[in-house]
N, C-alpha and C positions, 0 to 999 in steps of 0.2 A: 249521212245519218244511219241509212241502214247497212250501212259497212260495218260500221262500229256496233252495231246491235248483234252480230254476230257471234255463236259460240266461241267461249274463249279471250283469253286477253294476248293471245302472244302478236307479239311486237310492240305492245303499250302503247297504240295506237289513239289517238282522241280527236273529241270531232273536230275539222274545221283543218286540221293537216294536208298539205298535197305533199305528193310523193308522185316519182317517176313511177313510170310503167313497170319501168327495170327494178326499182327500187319494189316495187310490190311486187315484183316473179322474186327477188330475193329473200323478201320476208314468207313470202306464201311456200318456199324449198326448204327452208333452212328452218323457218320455229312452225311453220306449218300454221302459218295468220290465214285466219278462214274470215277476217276483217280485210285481208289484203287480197285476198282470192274475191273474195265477193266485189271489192272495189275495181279489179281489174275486170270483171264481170258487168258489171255494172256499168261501166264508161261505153262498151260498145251495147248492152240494152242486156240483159240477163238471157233473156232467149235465145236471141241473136247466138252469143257467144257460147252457149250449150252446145247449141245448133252445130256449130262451130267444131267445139271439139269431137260431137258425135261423129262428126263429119272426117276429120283426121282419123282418128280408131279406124274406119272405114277403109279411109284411102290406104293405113298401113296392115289391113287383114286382122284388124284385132275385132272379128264376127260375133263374139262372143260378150261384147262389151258394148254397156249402155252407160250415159251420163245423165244425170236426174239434174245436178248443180255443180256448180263452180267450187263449191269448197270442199266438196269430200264427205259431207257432213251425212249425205241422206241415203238411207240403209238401199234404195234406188237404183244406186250407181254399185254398178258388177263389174267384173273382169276375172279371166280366167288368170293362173299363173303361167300359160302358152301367152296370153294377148297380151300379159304385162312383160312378157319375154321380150315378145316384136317391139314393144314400144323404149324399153332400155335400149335396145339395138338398134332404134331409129335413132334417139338422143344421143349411144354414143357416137355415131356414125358422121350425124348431124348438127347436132347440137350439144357439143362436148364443155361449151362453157359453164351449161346449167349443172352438171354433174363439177365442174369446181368449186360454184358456189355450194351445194350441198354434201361436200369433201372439207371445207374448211371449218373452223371450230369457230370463228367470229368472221363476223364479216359487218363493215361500214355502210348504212343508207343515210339520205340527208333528207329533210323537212324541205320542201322547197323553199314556201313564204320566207322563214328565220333564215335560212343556212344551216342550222343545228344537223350536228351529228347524232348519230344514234346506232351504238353496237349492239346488234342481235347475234345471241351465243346460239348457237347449231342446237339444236335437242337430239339429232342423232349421236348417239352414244360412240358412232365410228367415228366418227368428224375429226381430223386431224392425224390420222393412223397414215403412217406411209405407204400402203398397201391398196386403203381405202380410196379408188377411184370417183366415188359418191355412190347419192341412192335416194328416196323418199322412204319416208315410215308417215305412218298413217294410226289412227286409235279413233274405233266409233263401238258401241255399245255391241250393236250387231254384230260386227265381223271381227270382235276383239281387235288382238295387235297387227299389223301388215310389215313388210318390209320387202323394198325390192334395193339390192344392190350391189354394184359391180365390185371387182377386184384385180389384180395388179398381184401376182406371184410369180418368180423366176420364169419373169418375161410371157405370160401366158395368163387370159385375160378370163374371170370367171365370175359370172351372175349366178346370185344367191337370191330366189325369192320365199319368203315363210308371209301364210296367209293365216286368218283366223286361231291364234295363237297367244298364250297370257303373258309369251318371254320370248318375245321377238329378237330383240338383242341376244341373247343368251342363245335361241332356237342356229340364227344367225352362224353365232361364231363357235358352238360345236360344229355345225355344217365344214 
Protein backbone atom coordinates (compact mmCIF):
# COMPACT_ATOMS: atom_id res chain seq x y z
CA UNK A 1 0.00 0.00 0.00
CA UNK A 2 2.65 2.39 0.74
CA UNK A 3 4.46 1.56 -2.42
CA UNK A 4 1.70 2.76 -4.43
CA UNK A 5 1.28 5.96 -2.23
CA UNK A 6 4.18 7.14 -3.70
CA UNK A 7 4.99 10.25 -5.82
CA UNK A 8 4.13 9.67 -9.06
CA UNK A 9 2.29 7.10 -11.30
CA UNK A 10 5.18 5.72 -13.45
CA UNK A 11 4.76 2.24 -14.19
CA UNK A 12 0.90 2.25 -13.61
CA UNK A 13 1.31 0.40 -10.76
CA UNK A 14 -1.89 -0.56 -8.40
CA UNK A 15 -2.26 -2.25 -5.27
CA UNK A 16 -2.32 -5.70 -4.65
CA UNK A 17 0.28 -6.46 -7.82
CA UNK A 18 3.66 -8.60 -7.30
CA UNK A 19 6.38 -8.15 -9.41
CA UNK A 20 9.86 -9.60 -9.26
CA UNK A 21 12.56 -7.96 -7.68
CA UNK A 22 14.14 -7.59 -11.18
CA UNK A 23 11.09 -6.52 -12.46
CA UNK A 24 10.89 -3.43 -9.89
CA UNK A 25 15.05 -2.60 -10.61
CA UNK A 26 13.56 -2.33 -14.06
CA UNK A 27 10.65 -0.17 -13.61
CA UNK A 28 12.50 2.00 -10.77
CA UNK A 29 15.80 2.47 -14.26
CA UNK A 30 13.83 2.91 -16.98
CA UNK A 31 10.36 5.24 -15.96
CA UNK A 32 12.10 6.08 -12.61
CA UNK A 33 8.86 4.16 -10.40
CA UNK A 34 9.54 5.85 -6.99
CA UNK A 35 6.39 3.02 -6.38
CA UNK A 36 8.85 0.42 -7.52
CA UNK A 37 11.91 1.79 -5.54
CA UNK A 38 10.12 2.11 -2.51
CA UNK A 39 8.54 -1.51 -2.91
CA UNK A 40 12.03 -2.87 -3.42
CA UNK A 41 12.77 -0.81 -0.22
CA UNK A 42 10.29 -2.05 1.61
CA UNK A 43 10.64 -5.95 1.21
CA UNK A 44 13.95 -5.91 2.95
CA UNK A 45 12.51 -3.13 5.85
CA UNK A 46 13.13 0.63 4.67
CA UNK A 47 16.04 1.25 6.88
CA UNK A 48 17.61 -1.63 6.58
CA UNK A 49 17.97 -1.14 2.88
CA UNK A 50 19.09 2.76 3.04
CA UNK A 51 21.45 1.35 5.51
CA UNK A 52 22.34 -0.51 2.67
CA UNK A 53 23.04 1.64 0.07
CA UNK A 54 24.71 4.17 2.26
CA UNK A 55 26.83 1.56 2.91
CA UNK A 56 27.94 0.62 -0.97
CA UNK A 57 28.59 4.67 -1.66
CA UNK A 58 31.06 3.83 1.18
CA UNK A 59 32.62 0.72 -0.01
CA UNK A 60 33.06 2.50 -3.72
CA UNK A 61 34.68 6.00 -2.21
CA UNK A 62 31.72 7.96 -3.09
CA UNK A 63 32.59 10.27 0.56
CA UNK A 64 30.65 12.71 -0.35
CA UNK A 65 27.19 11.03 -0.68
CA UNK A 66 24.42 10.33 1.64
CA UNK A 67 20.93 8.54 1.14
CA UNK A 68 17.87 9.78 3.00
CA UNK A 69 15.54 7.06 0.84
CA UNK A 70 15.08 4.68 -1.63
CA UNK A 71 13.49 6.67 -4.22
CA UNK A 72 15.30 9.67 -4.93
CA UNK A 73 12.57 11.62 -3.85
CA UNK A 74 14.06 13.50 -0.65
CA UNK A 75 16.03 16.75 -1.30
CA UNK A 76 18.42 14.58 1.74
CA UNK A 77 19.99 12.44 -0.66
CA UNK A 78 23.49 14.30 -2.10
CA UNK A 79 26.11 13.19 -4.32
CA UNK A 80 28.79 14.91 -5.93
CA UNK A 81 29.32 14.67 -9.78
CA UNK A 82 33.07 12.94 -8.83
CA UNK A 83 30.96 10.23 -6.38
CA UNK A 84 28.33 9.81 -9.14
CA UNK A 85 31.42 9.38 -11.45
CA UNK A 86 32.76 6.30 -9.26
CA UNK A 87 29.42 4.75 -9.18
CA UNK A 88 28.81 4.71 -13.32
CA UNK A 89 32.26 3.11 -13.27
CA UNK A 90 31.36 0.62 -10.63
CA UNK A 91 27.91 -0.34 -12.70
CA UNK A 92 29.67 -0.31 -15.87
CA UNK A 93 32.50 -2.44 -14.74
CA UNK A 94 30.13 -4.56 -12.76
CA UNK A 95 27.00 -4.39 -13.44
CA UNK A 96 26.54 -3.67 -17.14
CA UNK A 97 23.20 -5.25 -17.42
CA UNK A 98 21.41 -2.41 -15.47
CA UNK A 99 22.80 0.08 -17.95
CA UNK A 100 20.90 -2.17 -20.89
CA UNK A 101 17.92 -1.94 -19.26
CA UNK A 102 18.12 1.92 -19.09
CA UNK A 103 19.72 2.09 -22.89
CA UNK A 104 16.54 0.40 -24.26
CA UNK A 105 13.37 2.56 -25.38
CA UNK A 106 10.69 -0.31 -24.01
CA UNK A 107 11.26 -2.87 -22.12
CA UNK A 108 8.81 -6.11 -20.83
CA UNK A 109 7.86 -6.79 -16.76
CA UNK A 110 5.25 -9.30 -15.96
CA UNK A 111 2.44 -9.11 -12.92
CA UNK A 112 3.26 -12.20 -11.10
CA UNK A 113 -0.32 -13.37 -9.79
CA UNK A 114 -2.17 -12.80 -13.73
CA UNK A 115 0.94 -13.31 -15.98
CA UNK A 116 -0.02 -10.06 -17.58
CA UNK A 117 2.55 -8.12 -19.53
CA UNK A 118 3.21 -4.84 -19.15
CA UNK A 119 5.54 -2.46 -21.38
CA UNK A 120 7.36 0.42 -19.78
CA UNK A 121 8.59 3.10 -22.49
CA UNK A 122 12.07 4.53 -21.11
CA UNK A 123 11.55 8.31 -20.20
CA UNK A 124 15.18 8.83 -20.99
CA UNK A 125 15.13 10.81 -24.08
CA UNK A 126 18.49 8.81 -25.14
CA UNK A 127 16.85 5.32 -24.80
CA UNK A 128 17.37 3.59 -28.09
CA UNK A 129 20.35 5.73 -29.66
CA UNK A 130 23.04 3.50 -30.84
CA UNK A 131 25.74 5.32 -29.13
CA UNK A 132 23.71 5.55 -25.85
CA UNK A 133 25.32 2.87 -23.42
CA UNK A 134 22.57 3.85 -20.66
CA UNK A 135 22.35 6.25 -17.65
CA UNK A 136 19.64 7.44 -14.95
CA UNK A 137 17.87 10.96 -15.04
CA UNK A 138 16.47 11.99 -12.02
CA UNK A 139 13.79 15.46 -11.50
CA UNK A 140 13.06 16.73 -7.86
CA UNK A 141 11.97 20.39 -7.08
CA UNK A 142 15.42 20.98 -5.22
CA UNK A 143 18.07 19.89 -7.53
CA UNK A 144 15.94 20.42 -10.83
CA UNK A 145 17.02 18.02 -13.65
CA UNK A 146 20.07 15.26 -13.18
CA UNK A 147 21.43 13.06 -15.64
CA UNK A 148 24.41 10.75 -15.43
CA UNK A 149 25.30 8.87 -18.71
CA UNK A 150 27.62 6.90 -20.51
CA UNK A 151 28.60 6.71 -24.16
CA UNK A 152 29.90 4.59 -26.89
CA UNK A 153 31.92 6.79 -29.71
CA UNK A 154 34.60 5.44 -32.29
CA UNK A 155 35.37 2.71 -29.93
CA UNK A 156 36.17 5.15 -26.78
CA UNK A 157 33.80 5.14 -23.95
CA UNK A 158 32.50 8.62 -22.40
CA UNK A 159 30.49 9.69 -19.14
CA UNK A 160 28.42 12.74 -19.23
CA UNK A 161 27.09 13.87 -15.91
CA UNK A 162 24.68 17.44 -15.75
CA UNK A 163 23.37 18.27 -12.34
CA UNK A 164 20.86 20.83 -11.20
CA UNK A 165 19.78 21.95 -14.53
CA UNK A 166 16.08 22.87 -16.44
CA UNK A 167 17.42 20.91 -19.85
CA UNK A 168 19.13 17.96 -18.87
CA UNK A 169 18.60 16.29 -22.12
CA UNK A 170 19.53 19.09 -24.18
CA UNK A 171 22.52 20.21 -21.44
CA UNK A 172 23.53 16.44 -22.18
CA UNK A 173 23.68 16.27 -25.91
CA UNK A 174 25.43 19.91 -26.55
CA UNK A 175 28.07 18.26 -24.09
Amino acid sequence: DAAIEQEGNAGGFVKGERLSSHDLIVAALTVSSNDAAYALADAKGAADFVAAMNEKARSLGMVETHFEDATGLSPLNQATAEDLSRLARYVWAYQPSLLKFTAAQSISIRERSSGARRILKNINFFAGREEFIGGKTCFIDESSGNLVSLWQRENKTYLIIVLGTEDRFGDTETL
